[in-house]
Phi, psi and omega in degrees: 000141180278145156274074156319149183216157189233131184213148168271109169227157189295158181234152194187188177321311160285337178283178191279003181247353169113029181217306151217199215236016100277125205230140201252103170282095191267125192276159150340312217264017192063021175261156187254114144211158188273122180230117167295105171317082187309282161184220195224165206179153200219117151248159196047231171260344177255119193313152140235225214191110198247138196212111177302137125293114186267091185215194146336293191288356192008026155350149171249119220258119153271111130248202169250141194258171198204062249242125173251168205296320194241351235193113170287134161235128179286122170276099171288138167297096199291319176276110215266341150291335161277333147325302211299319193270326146303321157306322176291332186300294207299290201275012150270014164283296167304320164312322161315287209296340182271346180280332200264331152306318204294327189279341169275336195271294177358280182299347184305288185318316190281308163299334176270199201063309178261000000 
């Protein structure tokens, strides 16, 4: 059985729903937390949905998602095999992306040099 969570967040440019790169996660348990929206992503046949905790722990929040006419809704993932393969999906994605800064500060670097 899915867990669900119905959460509010503010819109701007960036979010997954087209509007901002931050979402405020409201739990059953009335606790809160501010999470920078990384972006969205499909592993297998099903999307998810990758969330910075913005605290100490900067933790990387996956879940899977539902986009409603006004409203995101976050899918906890039940299943440990299927985290497993959204977790692999991520970090080679995110692993793409750190190569691809690097590979840009490189060339930055290699043009001021001539």
């Amino acid at each position: 059985m899915e867990h669900k969570h119905e959460h509010k967040h503010e819109h701007g440019p960036d979010c997954c729903c087209g509007a901002t790169n931050v979402m405020t996660i409201e739990f059953d348990d009335d606790t809160s937390i501010e999470c920078e929206i990384l972006g969205t992503f499909e592993a297998g046949d099903k999307e998810y949905i990758a969330l910075l905790k913005q605290d100490e722990s900067e933790e990387i929040l996956i879940y899977g998602f539902i986009e409603h006419e006004d409203d995101v809704e976050l899918i906890n993932i039940e299943d440990e095999e299927e985290f497993q393969k959204a977790s692999e999906v991520l970090d080679q994605l995110l692993d793409e992306e750190l190569d691809d800064d690097l590979d840009e500060e490189l060339e930055d670097e290699s043009d001021e040099d001539f």
